[in-house]
N, C-alpha and C positions, 0 to 999 in steps of 0.2 A: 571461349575467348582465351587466346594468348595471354600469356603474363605481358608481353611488350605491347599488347594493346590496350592495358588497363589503365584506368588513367591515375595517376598517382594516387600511393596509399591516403598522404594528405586532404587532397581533393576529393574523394569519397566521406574520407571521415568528416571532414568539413562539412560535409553535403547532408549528411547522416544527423552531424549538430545542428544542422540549420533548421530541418524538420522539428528535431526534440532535442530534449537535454537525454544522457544516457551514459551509465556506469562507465566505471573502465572496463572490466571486464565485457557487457554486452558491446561497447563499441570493439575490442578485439575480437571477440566473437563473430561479430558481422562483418570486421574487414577478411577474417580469415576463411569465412564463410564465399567469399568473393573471391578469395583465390591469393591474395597476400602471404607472403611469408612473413615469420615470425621476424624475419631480419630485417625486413623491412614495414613491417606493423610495430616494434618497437620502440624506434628512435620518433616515430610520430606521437607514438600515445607521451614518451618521455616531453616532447615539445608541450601538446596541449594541455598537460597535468602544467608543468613548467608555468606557462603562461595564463594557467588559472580558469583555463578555455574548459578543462575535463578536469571535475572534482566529486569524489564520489558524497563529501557531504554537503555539495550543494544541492545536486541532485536528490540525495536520499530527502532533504527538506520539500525540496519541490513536489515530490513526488506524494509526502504525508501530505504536505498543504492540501495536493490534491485533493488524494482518494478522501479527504477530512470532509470538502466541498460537496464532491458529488456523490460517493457512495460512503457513508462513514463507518469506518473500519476499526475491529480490535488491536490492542498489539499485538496478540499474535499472529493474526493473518498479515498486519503489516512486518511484524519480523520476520514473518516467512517468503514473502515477496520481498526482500529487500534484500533475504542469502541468496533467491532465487536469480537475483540482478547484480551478485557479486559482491556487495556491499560486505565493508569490514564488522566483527561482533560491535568490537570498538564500537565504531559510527555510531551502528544501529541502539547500541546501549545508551549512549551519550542520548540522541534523538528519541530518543522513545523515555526517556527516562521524568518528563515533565508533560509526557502526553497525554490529555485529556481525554481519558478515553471514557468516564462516564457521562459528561457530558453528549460524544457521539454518540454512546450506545444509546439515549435518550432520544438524539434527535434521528435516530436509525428506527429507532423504536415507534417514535411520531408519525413517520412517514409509513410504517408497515402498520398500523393497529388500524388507519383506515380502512386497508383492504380485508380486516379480519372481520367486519360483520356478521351481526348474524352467529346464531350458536351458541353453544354455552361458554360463561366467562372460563371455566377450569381449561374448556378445549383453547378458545383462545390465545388463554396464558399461556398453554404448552406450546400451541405455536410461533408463539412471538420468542419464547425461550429458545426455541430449534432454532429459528432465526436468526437470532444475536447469537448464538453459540458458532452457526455457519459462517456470520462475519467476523469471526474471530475475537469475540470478546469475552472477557473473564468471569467466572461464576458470580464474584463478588461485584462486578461492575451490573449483573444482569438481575442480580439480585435487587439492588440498590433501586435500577428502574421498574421490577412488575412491580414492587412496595408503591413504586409511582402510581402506578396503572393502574392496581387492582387492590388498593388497601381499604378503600372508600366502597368497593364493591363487597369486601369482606365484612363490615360493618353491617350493610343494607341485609344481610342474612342471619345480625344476630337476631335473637327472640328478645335480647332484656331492652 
């Protein structure tokens, strides 16, 4: 497709916001991906930053709420998703820096210890720990919840 058949840089990225909310960086990405110049992908991202329409830490919010709801995540996999979507350290520090992440890792852990039936508790443990480790949560936060899981099982094998 021609450049003069495109339909304004605006009008895409509008199009683009209207599906989702989306970094600056991934929305310049995808206008340029389409075939924009930088000459004219800039004064647009400059209007919708301006007008509060493109905000990288609104979005970075949105995006934790999310991943919080449906799949709950450590901070490091959310700070890694969030350089991966362009976001500033800045931001991400600010936003992560009151995040409740042992709580998630708890209720991450809820949801996975169902499917662990069956088997011995030690094998268990390890895989619940692979787990949370793959959703990006911290040793000390993983710690915190097998103590949950598996502290009342470690009694039931003492002798005294």
């Amino acid at each position: 497709m021609a450049t003069s058949e495109l339909p304004s840089a605006m009008t895409f990225a509008l199009k683009l916001l209207s599906l989702r909310n989306h970094s600056h960086d991934e929305l310049e990405r995808k206008l340029m991906k389409k075939g924009y110049t930088a000459e004219r992908i800039r004064p647009v991202l400059d209007k919708l930053t301006t007008e509060g329409i493109l905000d990288d830490k609104v979005f970075s919010m949105e995006l934790i709420r999310s991943r919080s709801r449906r799949k709950p995540s450590g901070k490091l996999a959310l700070c890694s998703e969030l350089k991966k979507r362009g976001i500033s350290n800045t931001i991400i520090e600010e936003l992560l820096h009151e995040y409740q992440s042992v709580e998630l890792c708890h209720k991450a852990a809820e949801k996975k210890i169902s499917s662990l039936h069956g088997g011995a508790k030690n094998e268990q443990r390890k895989k619940l720990e692979l787990f949370l480790r793959n959703r990006g949560f911290g040793w000390q936060e993983i710690q915190v919840v097998l103590k949950r899981f598996f502290e009342y099982d470690q009694h039931d094998n003492d002798p005294c």
